[in-house]
C-alpha positions as CSV (number, residue, x, y, z in Angstrom):
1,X,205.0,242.8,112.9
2,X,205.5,245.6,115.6
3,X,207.0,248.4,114.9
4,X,207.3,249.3,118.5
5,X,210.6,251.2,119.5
6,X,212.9,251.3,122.4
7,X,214.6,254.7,121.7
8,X,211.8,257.6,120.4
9,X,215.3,259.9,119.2
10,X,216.8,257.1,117.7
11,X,214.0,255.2,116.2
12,X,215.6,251.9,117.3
13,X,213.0,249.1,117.0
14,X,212.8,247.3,119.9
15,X,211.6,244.0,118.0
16,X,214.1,242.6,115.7
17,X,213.4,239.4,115.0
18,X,212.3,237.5,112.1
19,X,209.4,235.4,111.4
20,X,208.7,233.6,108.8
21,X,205.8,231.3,107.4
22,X,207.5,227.7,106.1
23,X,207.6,224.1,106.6
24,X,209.4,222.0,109.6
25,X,212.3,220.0,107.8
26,X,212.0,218.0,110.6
27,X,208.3,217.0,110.7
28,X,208.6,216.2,107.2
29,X,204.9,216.5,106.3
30,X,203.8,217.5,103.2
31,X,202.4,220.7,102.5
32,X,202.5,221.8,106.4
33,X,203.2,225.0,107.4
34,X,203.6,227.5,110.8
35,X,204.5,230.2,112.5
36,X,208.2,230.4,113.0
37,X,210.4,232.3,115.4
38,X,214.3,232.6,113.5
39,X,216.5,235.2,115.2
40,X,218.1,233.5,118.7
41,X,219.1,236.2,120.8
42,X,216.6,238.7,119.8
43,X,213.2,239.8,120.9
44,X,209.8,239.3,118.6
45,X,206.5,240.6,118.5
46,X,203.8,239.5,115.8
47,X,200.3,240.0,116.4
48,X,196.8,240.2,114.4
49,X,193.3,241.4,115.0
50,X,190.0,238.3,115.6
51,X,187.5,239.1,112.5
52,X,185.4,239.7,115.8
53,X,185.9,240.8,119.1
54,X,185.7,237.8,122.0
55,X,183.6,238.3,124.6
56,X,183.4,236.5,127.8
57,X,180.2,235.2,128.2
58,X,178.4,232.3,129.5
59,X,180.0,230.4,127.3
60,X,183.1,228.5,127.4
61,X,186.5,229.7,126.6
62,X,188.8,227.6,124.7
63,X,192.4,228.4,123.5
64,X,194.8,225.8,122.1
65,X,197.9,226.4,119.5
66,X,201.0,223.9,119.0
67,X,204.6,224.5,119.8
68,X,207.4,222.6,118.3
69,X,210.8,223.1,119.6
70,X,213.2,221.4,116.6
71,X,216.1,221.7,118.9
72,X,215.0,221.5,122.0
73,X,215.1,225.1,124.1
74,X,217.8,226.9,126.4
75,X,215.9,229.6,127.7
76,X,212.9,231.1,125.9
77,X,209.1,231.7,125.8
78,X,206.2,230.6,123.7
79,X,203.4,231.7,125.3
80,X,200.7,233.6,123.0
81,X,198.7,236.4,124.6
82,X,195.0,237.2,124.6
83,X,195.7,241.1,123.8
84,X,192.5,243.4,125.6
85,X,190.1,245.0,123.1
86,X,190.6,249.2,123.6
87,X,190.2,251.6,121.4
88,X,193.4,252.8,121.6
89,X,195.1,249.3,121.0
90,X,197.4,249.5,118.0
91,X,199.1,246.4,116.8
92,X,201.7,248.2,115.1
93,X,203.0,249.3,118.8
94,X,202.3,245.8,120.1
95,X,205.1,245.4,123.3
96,X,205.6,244.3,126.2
97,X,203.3,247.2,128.0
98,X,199.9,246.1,125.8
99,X,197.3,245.3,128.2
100,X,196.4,241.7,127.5
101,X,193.6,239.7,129.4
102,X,195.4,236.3,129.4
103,X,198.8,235.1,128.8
104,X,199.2,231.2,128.6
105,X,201.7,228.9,127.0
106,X,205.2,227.0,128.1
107,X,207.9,229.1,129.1
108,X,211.7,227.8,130.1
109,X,214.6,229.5,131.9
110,X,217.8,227.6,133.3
111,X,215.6,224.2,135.2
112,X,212.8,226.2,135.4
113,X,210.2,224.7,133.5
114,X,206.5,226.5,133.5
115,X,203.4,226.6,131.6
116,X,202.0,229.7,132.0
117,X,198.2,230.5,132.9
118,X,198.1,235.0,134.0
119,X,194.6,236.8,133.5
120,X,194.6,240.4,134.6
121,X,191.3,241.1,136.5
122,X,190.1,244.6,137.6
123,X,190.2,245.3,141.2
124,X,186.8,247.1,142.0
125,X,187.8,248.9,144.8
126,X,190.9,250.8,143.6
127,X,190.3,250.2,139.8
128,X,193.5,248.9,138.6
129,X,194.3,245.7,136.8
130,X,196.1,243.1,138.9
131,X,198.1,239.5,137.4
132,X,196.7,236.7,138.5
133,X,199.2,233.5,138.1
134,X,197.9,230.0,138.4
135,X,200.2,227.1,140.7
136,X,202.3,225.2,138.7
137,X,201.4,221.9,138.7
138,X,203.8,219.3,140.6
139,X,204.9,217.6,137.6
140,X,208.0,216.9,135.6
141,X,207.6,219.2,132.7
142,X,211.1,219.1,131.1
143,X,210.2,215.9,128.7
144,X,207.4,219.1,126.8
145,X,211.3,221.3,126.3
146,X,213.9,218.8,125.4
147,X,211.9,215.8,123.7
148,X,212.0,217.6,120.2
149,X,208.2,217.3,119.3
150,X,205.6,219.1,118.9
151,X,202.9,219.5,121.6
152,X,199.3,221.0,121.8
153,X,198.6,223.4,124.6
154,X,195.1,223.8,125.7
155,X,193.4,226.2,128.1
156,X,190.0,225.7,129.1
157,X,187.6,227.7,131.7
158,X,185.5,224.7,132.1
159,X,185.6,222.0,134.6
160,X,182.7,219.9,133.9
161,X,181.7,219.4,130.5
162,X,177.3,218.8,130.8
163,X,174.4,218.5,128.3
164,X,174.4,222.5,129.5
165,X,177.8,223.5,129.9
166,X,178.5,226.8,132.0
167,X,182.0,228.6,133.0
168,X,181.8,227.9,136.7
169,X,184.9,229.5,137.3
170,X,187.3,226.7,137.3
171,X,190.1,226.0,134.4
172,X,191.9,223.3,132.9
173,X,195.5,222.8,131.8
174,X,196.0,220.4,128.9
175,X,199.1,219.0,127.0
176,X,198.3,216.9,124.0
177,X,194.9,216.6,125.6
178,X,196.4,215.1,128.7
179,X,195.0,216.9,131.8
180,X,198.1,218.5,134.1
181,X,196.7,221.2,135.9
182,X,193.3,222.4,137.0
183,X,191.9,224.7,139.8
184,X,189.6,227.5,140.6
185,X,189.9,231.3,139.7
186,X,189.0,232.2,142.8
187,X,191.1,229.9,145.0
188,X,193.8,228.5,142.9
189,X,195.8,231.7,141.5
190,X,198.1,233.8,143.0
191,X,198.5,237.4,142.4
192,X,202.9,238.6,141.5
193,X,202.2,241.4,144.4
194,X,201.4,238.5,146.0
195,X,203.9,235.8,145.1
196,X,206.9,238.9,146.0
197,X,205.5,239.5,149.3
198,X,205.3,235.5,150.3
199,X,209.2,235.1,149.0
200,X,210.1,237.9,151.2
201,X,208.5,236.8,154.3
202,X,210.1,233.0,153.9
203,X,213.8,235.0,153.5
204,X,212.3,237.0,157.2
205,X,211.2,234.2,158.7
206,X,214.9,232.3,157.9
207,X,216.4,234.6,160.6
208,X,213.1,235.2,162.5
209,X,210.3,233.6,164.0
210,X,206.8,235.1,163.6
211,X,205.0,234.4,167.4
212,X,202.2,237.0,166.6
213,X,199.6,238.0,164.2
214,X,196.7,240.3,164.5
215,X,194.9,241.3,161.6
216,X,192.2,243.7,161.6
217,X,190.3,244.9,158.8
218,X,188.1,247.7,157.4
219,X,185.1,246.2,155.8
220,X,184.0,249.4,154.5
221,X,187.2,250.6,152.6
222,X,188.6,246.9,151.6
223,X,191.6,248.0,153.5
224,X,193.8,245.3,155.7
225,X,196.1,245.7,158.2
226,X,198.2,243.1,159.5
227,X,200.7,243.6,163.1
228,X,203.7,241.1,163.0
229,X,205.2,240.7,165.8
230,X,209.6,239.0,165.4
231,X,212.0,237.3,167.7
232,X,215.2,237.4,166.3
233,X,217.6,234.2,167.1
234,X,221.1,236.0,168.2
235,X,220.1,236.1,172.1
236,X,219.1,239.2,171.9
237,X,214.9,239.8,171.8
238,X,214.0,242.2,169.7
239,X,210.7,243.0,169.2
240,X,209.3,244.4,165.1
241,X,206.1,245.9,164.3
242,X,205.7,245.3,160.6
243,X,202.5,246.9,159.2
244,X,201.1,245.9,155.9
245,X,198.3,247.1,154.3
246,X,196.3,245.9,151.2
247,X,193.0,246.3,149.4
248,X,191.0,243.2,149.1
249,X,187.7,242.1,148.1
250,X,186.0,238.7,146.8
251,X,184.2,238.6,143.6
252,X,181.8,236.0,142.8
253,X,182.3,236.0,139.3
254,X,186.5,236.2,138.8
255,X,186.0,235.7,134.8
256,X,184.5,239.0,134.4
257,X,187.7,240.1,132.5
258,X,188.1,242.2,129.2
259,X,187.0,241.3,126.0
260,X,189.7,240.4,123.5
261,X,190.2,241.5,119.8
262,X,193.6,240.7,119.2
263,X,196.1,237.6,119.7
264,X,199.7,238.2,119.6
265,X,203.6,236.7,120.6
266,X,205.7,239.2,122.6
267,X,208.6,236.6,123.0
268,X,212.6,236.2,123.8
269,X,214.4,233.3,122.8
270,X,218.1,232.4,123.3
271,X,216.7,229.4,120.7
272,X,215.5,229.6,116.9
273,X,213.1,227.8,114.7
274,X,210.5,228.0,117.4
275,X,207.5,226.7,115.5
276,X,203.7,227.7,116.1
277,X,200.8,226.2,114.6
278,X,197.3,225.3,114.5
279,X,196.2,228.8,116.6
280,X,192.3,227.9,117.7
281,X,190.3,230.6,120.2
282,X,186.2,230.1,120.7
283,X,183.6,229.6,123.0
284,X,182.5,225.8,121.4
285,X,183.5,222.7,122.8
286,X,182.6,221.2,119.5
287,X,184.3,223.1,116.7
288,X,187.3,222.9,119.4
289,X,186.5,218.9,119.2
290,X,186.5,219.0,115.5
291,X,189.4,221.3,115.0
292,X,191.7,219.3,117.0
293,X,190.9,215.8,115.1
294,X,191.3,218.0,112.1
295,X,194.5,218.7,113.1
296,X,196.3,217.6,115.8
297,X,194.6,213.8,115.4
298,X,195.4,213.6,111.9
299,X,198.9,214.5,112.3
300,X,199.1,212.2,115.4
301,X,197.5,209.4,112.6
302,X,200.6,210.2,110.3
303,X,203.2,210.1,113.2
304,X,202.0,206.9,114.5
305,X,202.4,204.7,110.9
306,X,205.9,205.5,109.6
307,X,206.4,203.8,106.6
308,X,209.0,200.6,106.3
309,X,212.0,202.2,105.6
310,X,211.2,204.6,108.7
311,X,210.9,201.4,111.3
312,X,213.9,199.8,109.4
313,X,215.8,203.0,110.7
314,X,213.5,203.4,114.1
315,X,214.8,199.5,114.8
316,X,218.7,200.3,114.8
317,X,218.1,202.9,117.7
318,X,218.6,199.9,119.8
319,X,219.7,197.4,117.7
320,X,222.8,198.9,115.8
321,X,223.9,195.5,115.0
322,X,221.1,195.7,112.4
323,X,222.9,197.6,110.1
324,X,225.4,194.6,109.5
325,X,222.4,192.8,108.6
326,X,220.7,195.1,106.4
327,X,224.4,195.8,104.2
328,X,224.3,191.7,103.4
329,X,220.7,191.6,103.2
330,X,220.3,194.4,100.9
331,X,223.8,195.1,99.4
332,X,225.3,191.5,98.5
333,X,222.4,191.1,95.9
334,X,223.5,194.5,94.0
335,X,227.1,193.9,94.3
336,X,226.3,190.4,92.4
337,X,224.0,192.1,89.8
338,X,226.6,194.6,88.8
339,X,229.8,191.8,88.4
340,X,227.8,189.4,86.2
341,X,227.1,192.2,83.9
342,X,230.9,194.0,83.4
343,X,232.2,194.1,80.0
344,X,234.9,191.7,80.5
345,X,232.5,188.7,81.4
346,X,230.5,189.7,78.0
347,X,233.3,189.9,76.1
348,X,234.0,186.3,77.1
349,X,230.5,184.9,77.0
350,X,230.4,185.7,73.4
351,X,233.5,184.1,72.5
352,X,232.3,181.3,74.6
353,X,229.1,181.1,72.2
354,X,231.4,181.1,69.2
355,X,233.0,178.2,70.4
356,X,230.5,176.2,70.5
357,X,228.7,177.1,67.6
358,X,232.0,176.0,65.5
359,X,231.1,172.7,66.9
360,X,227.9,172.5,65.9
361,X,227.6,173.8,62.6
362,X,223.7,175.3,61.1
363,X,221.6,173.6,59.7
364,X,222.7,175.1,56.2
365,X,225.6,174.1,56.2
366,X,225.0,170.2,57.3
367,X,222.6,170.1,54.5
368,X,225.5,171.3,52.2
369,X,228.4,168.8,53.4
370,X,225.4,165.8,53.0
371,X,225.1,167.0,49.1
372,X,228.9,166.8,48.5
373,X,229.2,163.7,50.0
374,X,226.3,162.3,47.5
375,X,228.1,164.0,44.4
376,X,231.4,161.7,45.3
377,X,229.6,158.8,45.7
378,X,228.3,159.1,42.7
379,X,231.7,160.2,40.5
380,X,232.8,156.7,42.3
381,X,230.0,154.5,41.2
């Protein structure tokens, strides 16, 4: 848990929420337990060290965890970071300010509904660390917030998976192994500098036109400069220079990123009982393979064969009338057995066998009445 404060004088934590480690009343599987985000309201932070640092290689990168949102989600993240491998990383100060190498995982706000893909890639030329954000994909994401089930996020560096498999700088997007988003690191992410900049040239261009662009640029330093030339729409011309400047450069290999030695959530939630399972990070296709039909598949296996008395109860969702049926069916049989055995119908059944018995008397006493009968005849004769 971080210990990581807002106020040095004070010694106010600036992570107050709880976790805890339990089972999902609402999955109802035996024996099943995650990662679980309590306090709504509040911020969290949780983190621990790999038994070995991760290094990107030529090998591929995998990362994949569940999230289960029990109900549903108002505004909150679950995205798990990738924290960078420093020697001055201490998880006991894990916040918000912890250089990480990825961030990835859903994330909701209002009708905003993202899944998250951010590396941080060094710029060579001045040395700093820049956020790279992939597109969101154009697809209806809501159902993954809302639907109350839990749902595997996957993240992938590798396009096309052949007998030699190779990062080739591309990524994949995966919800419960369905593919919704893919692209290339070098063509398909967008950089926040970047993503401000565009939003405040649409809100220029609402009350002016752009007629003119130059750009020239400084191969040697990496520097750009771009002339913008504005009419502006209230009859009068008015002409803007607007100067930009940036640092660019192209590199040929964008997954050269840190290495990573710790995993963590740095999260606020207005929702509780945010559950996280099922945590997997390596550079195998096949333990990933084997770790999801280990865990994902088998749970899938259980979901997908509820027992009777489950699709009794499924089948009234749209068929209430069903519970009319299943109150005859079921409860007109038990009402019977319990009247036929009250005390007041024993009482009367065994006065009922007395009855009859006085009308048919034993054996014993037949023979008894035939040897009287004899004795008079024979006092007669």
């Amino acid at each position: 848990l971080s210990k990581a404060v807002k106020d040095e004088q004070l010694q106010l934590l600036k992570y107050n929420g709880e976790w805890v480690i339990e089972e999902s009343r609402e999955l109802r599987l035996l024996g099943n337990r995650g990662l679980v985000l309590k306090s709504p309201g509040e911020h969290h932070a949780i983190s621990t060290y790999l038994k070995k640092t991760y290094h990107f290689t030529d090998k591929p990168l995998c990362l994949q965890y569940e999230v289960f949102f029990p109900k549903g989600v108002d505004c909150g993240g679950a995205y798990i970071k990738l924290l960078s491998h420093s020697d001055d990383l201490r998880l006991s100060r894990f916040s918000d300010a912890t250089p990480y190498t990825i961030m990835f995982g859903p994330d909701k706000c209002g009708s905003s509904h993202k899944i998250h893909f951010i590396f941080r890639h060094r710029n060579p030329v001045t040395g700093t660390y820049e956020e790279k954000h992939a597109r969101q994909p154009e697809l209806d994401l809501s159902d993954y917030f809302t639907d109350q089930r839990p749902h595997l996020y996957t993240l992938t560096n590798i396009l096309h998976w052949m007998e030699n498999v190779y990062p080739d700088g591309s990524f994949e997007i995966l919800v419960d192994l369905t593919l919704i988003n893919k692209g290339s690191l070098l063509e398909d992410m967008l950089s926040s500098a970047a993503s401000a900049h565009e939003a405040q040239e649409q809100e220029d261009s609402a009350r002016a036109a752009l007629v003119d662009a130059v750009q020239t640029s400084d191969t040697n330093s990496g520097l750009v400069y771009k002339y913008n030339i504005f009419i502006v729409y209230n009859n009068i011309i008015i002409v803007i220079a607007y100067i930009q400047w940036c640092v660019c450069f192209r590199s040929d290999e964008p997954f050269t990123v840190s290495s990573v030695s710790a995993v963590g959530f740095e999260l606020w939630s207005l929702t509780a009982d945010v559950m996280f399972d099922n945590i997997l990070l390596c550079d195998s296709l096949e333990v990933a393979r084997r770790w999801t039909q280990d865990t994902w598949g088998q749970r899938q296996t259980v979901r997908a064969t509820p027992g009777v008395i489950e699709k009794l109860l499924m089948a009234t969702v749209k068929r209430p009338w069903l519970w009319g049926l299943y109150v005859v069916t079921v409860g007109l049989p038990i009402i019977l057995f319990v009247t036929s055995y009250t005390p007041g119908r024993l009482s009367s059944a065994r006065d009922h066998h007395v009855c009859v018995s006085g009308a048919h008397p034993t054996g014993a006493e037949a023979e008894s009445r035939a040897v009287r009968r004899a004795r008079r005849n024979t006092d007669v004769s």
